[in-house]
N, C-alpha and C positions, 0 to 999 in steps of 0.2 A: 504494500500500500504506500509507493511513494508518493501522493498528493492527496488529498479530502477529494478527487473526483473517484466516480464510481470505474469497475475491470467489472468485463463480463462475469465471471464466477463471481464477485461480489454479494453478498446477501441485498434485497431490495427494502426500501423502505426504514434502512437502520441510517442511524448518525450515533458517532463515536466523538467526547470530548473529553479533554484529557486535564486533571484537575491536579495541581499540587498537592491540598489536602482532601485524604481521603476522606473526611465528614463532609466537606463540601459536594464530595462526588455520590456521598448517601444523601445527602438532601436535594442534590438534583433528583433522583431516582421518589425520592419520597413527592418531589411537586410535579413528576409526572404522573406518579400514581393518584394526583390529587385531578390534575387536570383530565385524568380519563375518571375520574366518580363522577367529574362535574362533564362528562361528555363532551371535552373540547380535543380529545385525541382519543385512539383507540389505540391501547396499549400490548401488544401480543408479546414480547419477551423484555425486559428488563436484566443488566449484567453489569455488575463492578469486577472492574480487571485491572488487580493490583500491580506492580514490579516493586518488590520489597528492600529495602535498604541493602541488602546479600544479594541482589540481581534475581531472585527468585522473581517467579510470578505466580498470581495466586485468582483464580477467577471464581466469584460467585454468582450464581446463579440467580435469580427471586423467582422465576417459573417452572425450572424441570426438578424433575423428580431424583433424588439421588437413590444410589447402588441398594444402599442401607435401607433407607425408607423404604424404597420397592421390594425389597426381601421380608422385612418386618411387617407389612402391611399383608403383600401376600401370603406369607406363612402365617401369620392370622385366620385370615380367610379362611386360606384352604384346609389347616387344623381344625376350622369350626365344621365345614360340611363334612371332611372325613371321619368328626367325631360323631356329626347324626347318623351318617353311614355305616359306619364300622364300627364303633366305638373310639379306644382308647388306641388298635393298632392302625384304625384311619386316622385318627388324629396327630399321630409319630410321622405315619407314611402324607399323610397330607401337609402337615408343616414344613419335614423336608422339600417335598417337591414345588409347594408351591414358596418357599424362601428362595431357592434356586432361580423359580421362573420368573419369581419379581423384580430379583438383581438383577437377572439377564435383559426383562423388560428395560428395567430403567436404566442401565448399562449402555444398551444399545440402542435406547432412542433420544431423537434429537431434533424436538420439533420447532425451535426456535431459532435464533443466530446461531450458525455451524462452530462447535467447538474448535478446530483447529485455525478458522477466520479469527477467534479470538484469541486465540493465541499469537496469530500475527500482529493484532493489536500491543496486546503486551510485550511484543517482542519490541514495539516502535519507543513505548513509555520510558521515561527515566528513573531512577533509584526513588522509590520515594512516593512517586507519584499514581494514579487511582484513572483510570478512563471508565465514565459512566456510558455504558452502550443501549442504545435504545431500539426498537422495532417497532414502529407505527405506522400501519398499513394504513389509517386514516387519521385528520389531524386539521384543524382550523391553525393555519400559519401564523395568524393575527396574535392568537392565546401563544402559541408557542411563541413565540419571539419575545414578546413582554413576558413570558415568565423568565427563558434564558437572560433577558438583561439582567434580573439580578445576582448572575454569576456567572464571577472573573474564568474563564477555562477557555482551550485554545481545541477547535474545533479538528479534530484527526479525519474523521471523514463523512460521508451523507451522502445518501441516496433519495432523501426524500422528495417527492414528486409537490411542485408547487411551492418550492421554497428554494431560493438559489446558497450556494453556500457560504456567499460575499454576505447574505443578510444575516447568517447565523453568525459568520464570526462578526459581523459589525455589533449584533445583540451581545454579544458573550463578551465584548468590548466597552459595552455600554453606552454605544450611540443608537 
């Protein structure tokens, strides 16, 4: 991703802005979550992506399901109907199996900004610093831009249709 313009594989409808501090980079994600209750964007995945003072990166998620929870959740489940079924050895044999298939579920799916895109995000970030990544497949320009003016961050990249990217970094600048 060397410029904020969109490359064919690119994900559609994301803008990626890159925050110094990372509470900054939470409360951008907390006023977009605010502006899709209030129906001025339609919000489909939500991601903070860290690069940590060690050069690590560290990406969170707010939409998918992780490994853990989809194993736990499903071996749940599948322990309760194995145990109407069978009893106590449906209950063994369903918890393992469906732990298994819930990890696998939530392992291997990926229904929002593609995790290895985000990784190339982080890969761009400085020591230190937090990019708030966004997905809004629809959005009134007008609401977004007057929220972003009230936060300093430097725009990595956008896709979004109806908004050009001169205007996002002009808001994130504070003109």
């Amino acid at each position: 991703m060397p410029n904020n313009r969109a490359r064919p594989a690119d994900p559609a409808n994301v803008m990626a802005i890159d925050f110094d501090d990372s509470l900054l980079a939470q409360e951008a994600v907390l006023a977009a979550t605010r502006l899709a209750r209030k129906g001025s964007v339609s919000l489909a995945d939500a991601v903070l992506v860290s690069k940590l003072r060690n050069g690590r990166s560290r990406v969170s998620q707010t939409r998918e399901v992780a490994p853990f929870q989809g194993a736990v959740s499903a071996s749940w489940w599948a322990g309760l109907v194995g145990l109407l079924i069978a009893g106590v050895q449906g209950w063994i044999i369903g918890a393992i199996v469906g732990g298994a298939a819930g990890w696998m579920w939530a392992r291997f799916r990926d229904t929002g900004i593609p995790n290895p895109w985000l990784n190339e995000v982080a890969a761009r970030l400085s020591p230190g610093h937090t990019a708030t990544v966004l997905m809004m497949p629809d959005f009134f320009p007008t609401h977004l831009l007057s929220e972003l003016r009230r936060f300093r961050g430097r725009l990595l990249y956008s896709t979004l249709d109806g908004v050009e990217p001169e205007a996002i970094e002009d808001a994130l600048e504070g003109r």
